[in-house]
Structure formats: structure tokens, C-alpha cells
C-alpha distance (Angstrom), angle and dihedral (degrees) to the residues before:
residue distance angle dihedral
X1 . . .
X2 3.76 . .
X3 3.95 90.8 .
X4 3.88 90.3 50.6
X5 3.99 92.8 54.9
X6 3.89 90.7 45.8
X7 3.44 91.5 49.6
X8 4.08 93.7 46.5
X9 3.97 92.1 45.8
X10 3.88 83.2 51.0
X11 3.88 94.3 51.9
X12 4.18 82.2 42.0
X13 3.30 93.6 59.0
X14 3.93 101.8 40.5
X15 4.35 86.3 49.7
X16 3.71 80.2 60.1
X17 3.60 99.8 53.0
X18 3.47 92.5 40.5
X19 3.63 93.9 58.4
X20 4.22 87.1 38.0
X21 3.76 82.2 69.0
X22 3.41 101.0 38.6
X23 3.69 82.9 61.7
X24 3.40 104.6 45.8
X25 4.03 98.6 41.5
X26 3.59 90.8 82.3
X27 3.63 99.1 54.5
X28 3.96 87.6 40.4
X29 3.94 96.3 53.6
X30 4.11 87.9 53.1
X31 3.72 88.8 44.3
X32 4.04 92.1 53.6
X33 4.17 89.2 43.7
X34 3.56 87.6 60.1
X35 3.91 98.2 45.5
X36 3.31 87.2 45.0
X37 3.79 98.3 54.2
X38 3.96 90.9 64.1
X39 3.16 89.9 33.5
X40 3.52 99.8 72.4
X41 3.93 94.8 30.4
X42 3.90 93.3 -106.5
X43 3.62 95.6 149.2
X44 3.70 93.3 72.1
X45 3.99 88.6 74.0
X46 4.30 89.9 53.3
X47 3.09 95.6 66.5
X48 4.26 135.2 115.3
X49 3.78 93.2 -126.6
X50 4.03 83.3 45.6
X51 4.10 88.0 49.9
X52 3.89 88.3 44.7
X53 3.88 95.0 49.6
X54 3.86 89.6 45.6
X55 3.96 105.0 40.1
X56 3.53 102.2 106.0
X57 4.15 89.8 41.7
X58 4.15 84.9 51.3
X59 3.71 95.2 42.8
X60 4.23 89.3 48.2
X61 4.09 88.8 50.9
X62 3.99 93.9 54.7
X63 3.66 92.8 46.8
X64 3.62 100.0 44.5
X65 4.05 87.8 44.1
X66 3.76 116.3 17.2
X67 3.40 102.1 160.9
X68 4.02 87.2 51.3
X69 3.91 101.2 45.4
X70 3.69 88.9 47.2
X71 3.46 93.4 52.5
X72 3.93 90.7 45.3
X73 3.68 91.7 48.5
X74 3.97 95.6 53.1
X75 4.03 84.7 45.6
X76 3.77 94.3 55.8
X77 3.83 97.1 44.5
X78 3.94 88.8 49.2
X79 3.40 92.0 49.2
X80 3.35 100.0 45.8
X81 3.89 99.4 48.0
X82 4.28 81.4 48.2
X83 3.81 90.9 56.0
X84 4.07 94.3 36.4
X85 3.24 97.7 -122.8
X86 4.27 124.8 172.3
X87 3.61 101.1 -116.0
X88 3.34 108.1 79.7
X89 3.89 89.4 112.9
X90 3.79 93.2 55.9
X91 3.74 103.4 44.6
X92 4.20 87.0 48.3
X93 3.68 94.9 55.7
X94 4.06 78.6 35.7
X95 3.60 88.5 61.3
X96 3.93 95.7 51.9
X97 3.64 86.4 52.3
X98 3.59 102.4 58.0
X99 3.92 100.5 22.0
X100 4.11 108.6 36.9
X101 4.06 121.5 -119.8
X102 3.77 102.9 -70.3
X103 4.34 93.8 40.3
X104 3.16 94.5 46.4
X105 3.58 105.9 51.1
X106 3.73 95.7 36.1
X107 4.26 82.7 54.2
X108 3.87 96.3 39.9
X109 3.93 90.8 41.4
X110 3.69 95.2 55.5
X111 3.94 89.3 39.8
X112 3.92 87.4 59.3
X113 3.14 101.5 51.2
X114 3.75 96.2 40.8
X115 3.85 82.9 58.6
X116 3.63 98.2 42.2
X117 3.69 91.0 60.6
X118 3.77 99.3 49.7
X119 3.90 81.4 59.5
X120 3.60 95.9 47.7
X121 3.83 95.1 45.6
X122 3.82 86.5 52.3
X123 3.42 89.2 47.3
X124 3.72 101.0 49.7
X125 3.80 89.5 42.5
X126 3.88 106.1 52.6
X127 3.89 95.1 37.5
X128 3.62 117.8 -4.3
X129 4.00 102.5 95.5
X130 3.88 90.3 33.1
X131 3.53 93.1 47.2
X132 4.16 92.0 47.7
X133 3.96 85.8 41.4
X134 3.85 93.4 64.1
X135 3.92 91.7 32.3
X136 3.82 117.5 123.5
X137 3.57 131.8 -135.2
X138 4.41 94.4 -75.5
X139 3.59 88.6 56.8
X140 3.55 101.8 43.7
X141 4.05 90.9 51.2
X142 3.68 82.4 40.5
X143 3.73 86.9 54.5
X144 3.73 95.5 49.4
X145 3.53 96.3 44.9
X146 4.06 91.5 55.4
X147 4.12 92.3 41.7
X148 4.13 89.2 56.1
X149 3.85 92.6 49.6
X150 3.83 99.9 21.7
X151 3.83 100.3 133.1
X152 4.00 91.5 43.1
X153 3.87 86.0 53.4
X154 3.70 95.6 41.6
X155 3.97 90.5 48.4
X156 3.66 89.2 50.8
X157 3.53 96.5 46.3
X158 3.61 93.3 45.6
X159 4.28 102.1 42.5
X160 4.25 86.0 41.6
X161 4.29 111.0 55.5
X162 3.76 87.7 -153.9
X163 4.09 90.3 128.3
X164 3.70 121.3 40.0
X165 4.44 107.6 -91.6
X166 3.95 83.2 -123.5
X167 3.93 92.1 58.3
X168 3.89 90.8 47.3
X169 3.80 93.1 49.6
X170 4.19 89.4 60.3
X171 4.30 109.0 27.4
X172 4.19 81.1 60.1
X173 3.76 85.9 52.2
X174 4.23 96.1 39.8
X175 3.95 90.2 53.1
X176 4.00 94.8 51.3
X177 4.27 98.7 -107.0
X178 3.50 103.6 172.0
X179 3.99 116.9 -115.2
X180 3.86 96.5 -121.0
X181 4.08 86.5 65.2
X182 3.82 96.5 34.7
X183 3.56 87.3 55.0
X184 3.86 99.9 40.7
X185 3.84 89.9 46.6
X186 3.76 96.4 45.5
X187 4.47 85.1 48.6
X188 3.78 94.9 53.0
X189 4.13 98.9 29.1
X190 2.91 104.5 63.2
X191 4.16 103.8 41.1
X192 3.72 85.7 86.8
X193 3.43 97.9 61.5
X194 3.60 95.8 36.1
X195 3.91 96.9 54.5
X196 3.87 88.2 51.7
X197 3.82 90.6 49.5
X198 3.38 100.0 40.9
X199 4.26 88.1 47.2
X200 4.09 79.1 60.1
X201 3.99 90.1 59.6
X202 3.81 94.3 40.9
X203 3.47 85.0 61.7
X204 3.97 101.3 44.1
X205 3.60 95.2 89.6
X206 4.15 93.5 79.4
X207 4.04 86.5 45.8
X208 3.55 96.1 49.7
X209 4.01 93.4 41.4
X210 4.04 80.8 59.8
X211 3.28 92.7 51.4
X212 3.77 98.3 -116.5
X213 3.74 128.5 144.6
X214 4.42 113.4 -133.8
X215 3.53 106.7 -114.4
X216 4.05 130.0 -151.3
X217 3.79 89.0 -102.1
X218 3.68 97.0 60.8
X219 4.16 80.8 61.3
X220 4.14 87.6 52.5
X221 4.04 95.7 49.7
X222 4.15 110.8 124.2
X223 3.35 89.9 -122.3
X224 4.34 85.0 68.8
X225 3.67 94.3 28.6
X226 3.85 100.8 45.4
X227 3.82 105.5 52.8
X228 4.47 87.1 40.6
X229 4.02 88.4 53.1
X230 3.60 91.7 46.6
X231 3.74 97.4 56.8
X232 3.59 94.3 43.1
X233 4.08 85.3 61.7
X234 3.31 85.4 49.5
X235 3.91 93.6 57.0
X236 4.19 90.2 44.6
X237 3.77 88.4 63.8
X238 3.62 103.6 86.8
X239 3.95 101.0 32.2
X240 4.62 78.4 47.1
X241 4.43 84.5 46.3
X242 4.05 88.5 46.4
X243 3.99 99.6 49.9
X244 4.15 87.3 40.2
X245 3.90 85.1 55.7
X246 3.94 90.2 48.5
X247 4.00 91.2 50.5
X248 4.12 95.1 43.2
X249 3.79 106.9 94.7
X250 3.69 104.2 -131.7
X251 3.99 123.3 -111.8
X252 3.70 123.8 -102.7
């Protein structure tokens, strides 16, 4: 009898390590894709000088193999937001280059958010429910706060780059937003942004062909800033309408 309960605790415990790792992995493999990328120096070839010095190489692959570089491009961007890596400014513009304004944010749109959710789902499973299980009070208000407005939040977050795309792809998944709005407000928030960007790379091709480099300020122009700031007004409205409800004494 007392063999039979050993040996059951012992198969216990080794279920629960099994699905320990099962629920870290995830969050492990993106962790090692990132090390690795510095690593091994990779960010030298993501670079706009790199772009530059490859263009017409880049512009030869898609033509001779559309179906191919397209593929490849999506591929790179997904894996890239997955792993977290810093060039999601460079393969955007990148995409405008090679693809042309409506292509290439349709491609690099649907890229993003494919990798988005791979971190989010990693997210979620390794430490989300733990994580809100030992919460205290702060982050469970904080919680319910962020569930009742999630997609206004999310559409915010996404359309204005005030927090890093990485940290947006995990808090969502830390405070219990389900996946049906993550993904919906990842989709749609971030077409704004990617449009303008993108409408920056379709027009590289006369900056590189005068041998100029694209600067940070050509990023902060009101013709990128303006049309961003508007939307994200537009996506305060109902979380401003909600709270003005909550502070309007009701009739008798």
C-alpha cells in the first residue's frame, strides 16, 4: 500500500513538471531567439544603410520570385515580432520598399499580428493565470479596469507607440484580456501606423537614389504624427463617454 502511494505521488509530481515545462517552453524558445539575435551580430544586416546597400538585390529577388519573397517577408516580420526583436521600424518601411503602400501593409499588418499573438499566447500560458492567482488587490482592480475597456486600451496602445510593441503583446496577456479582443485590437490598431510607415518605405527609393540616409525626423513629420494622434482621440471617446456616465448623477 505504502509503495503504491509513493509511487503515485512520484508520477504526481513528474505530471506537474511535465506540464511546468510545457508551459514555460514557449516563453523560453522566444527568450533564446532574442539572445541569439545579438548574439550572433544579426542586427548589423537590419539596418537602413544595410536596406540601402541591398535595394536593387531585394527588389531583383521579389520580381524574379514573388510568390517566394512575399512569403519570406511575412515570415521574417512574424518571427521577429515573436522573438521581440528591434527592427520592427526597418522591416515596415522595408516592406513599402519592396511591396508598394497597399501590399505591404496588408502583408506586414497580418505578419504583426500573427506574431503578436504567438507572444501573447506564450505569455498568457506560462504566467498569466499564476501570475493573476497570486495578484493582490491593485492588480486585480487593475485587471478589471483593463477587461471592461480592453479593446479601447488595446487600440490606443496599438495606434500610439508610447510603450514598446513587445510590452503590449504580454501586460494584455498578464491581466487576463481575452484572445478574441487581443487579436481584433492588435488587427485593426495597428493599420494606422503601419500604412503611414509603410508610405515612408514606398517612398525610399528617390532618397536612396540620392544617396541619402532616412533620418528620425522624417518619422516625426505632421503628416505621420497628425493622422496617428487623431485616431487615438478617436479610440479615447468611449472609455472618456463611460467615466462621464459614472460621474453624471442620474435624473429623478
Amino acid at each position: 500500500m505504502g509503495d503504491e502511494k509513493a509511487t503515485s505521488e512520484e508520477t504526481g509530481a513528474d505530471n506537474a513538471r511535465g506540464v511546468a515545462v510545457r508551459r514555460i517552453l514557449p516563453v523560453g524558445l522566444l527568450i533564446c531567439g532574442l539572445i541569439a539575435f545579438f548574439v550572433l551580430d544579426l542586427d548589423r544586416f537590419v539596418s537602413f544603410q544595410s536596406l540601402s546597400d541591398n535595394r536593387d538585390l531585394l527588389q531583383a529577388w521579389v520580381a524574379a520570385h514573388p510568390v517566394a519573397s512575399r512569403f519570406g517577408y511575412a515570415l521574417a516580420y512574424a518571427l521577429s515580432i515573436a522573438f521581440s526583436l528591434p527592427v520592427g521600424l526597418v522591416l515596415t518601411v522595408t516592406g513599402g520598399l519592396l511591396f508598394g503602400l497597399i501590399e505591404g501593409t496588408a502583408l506586414t499588418v497580418v505578419a504583426a499580428t500573427a506574431g503578436a499573438l504567438a507572444v501573447f499566447l506564450a505569455a498568457k500560458t506560462a504566467v498569466g493565470d499564476c501570475l493573476r492567482a497570486r495578484a493582490g488587490p491593485f492588480v486585480a482592480r487593475l485587471e478589471e479596469g483593463f477587461r471592461e475597456n480592453a479593446l479601447c486600451y488595446l487600440l490606443v496602445l496599438r495606434l500610439v507607440p508610447i510603450f514598446p510593441f513587445w510590452l503590449v503583446n504580454i501586460v494584455p496577456a498578464l491581466l487576463g484580456v481575452p484572445t478574441r479582443i487581443f487579436l481584433i485590437g492588435t488587427l485593426v490598431g495597428i493599420i494606422p501606423g503601419t500604412f503611414v510607415f509603410v508610405s515612408v518605405g514606398n517612398g525610399l527609393d528617390t532618397v536612396f537614389a540620392s544617396g541619402e540616409m532616412p533620418g528620425i525626423g522624417i518619422f516625426l513629420e505632421p503628416g505621420v504624427l497628425i493622422p496617428i494622434a487623431g485616431l487615438t482621440l478617436l479610440s479615447l471617446i468611449p472609455v472618456i463617454y463611460k467615466r462621464f456616465r459614472r460621474g453624471t448623477p442620474s435624473s429623478v
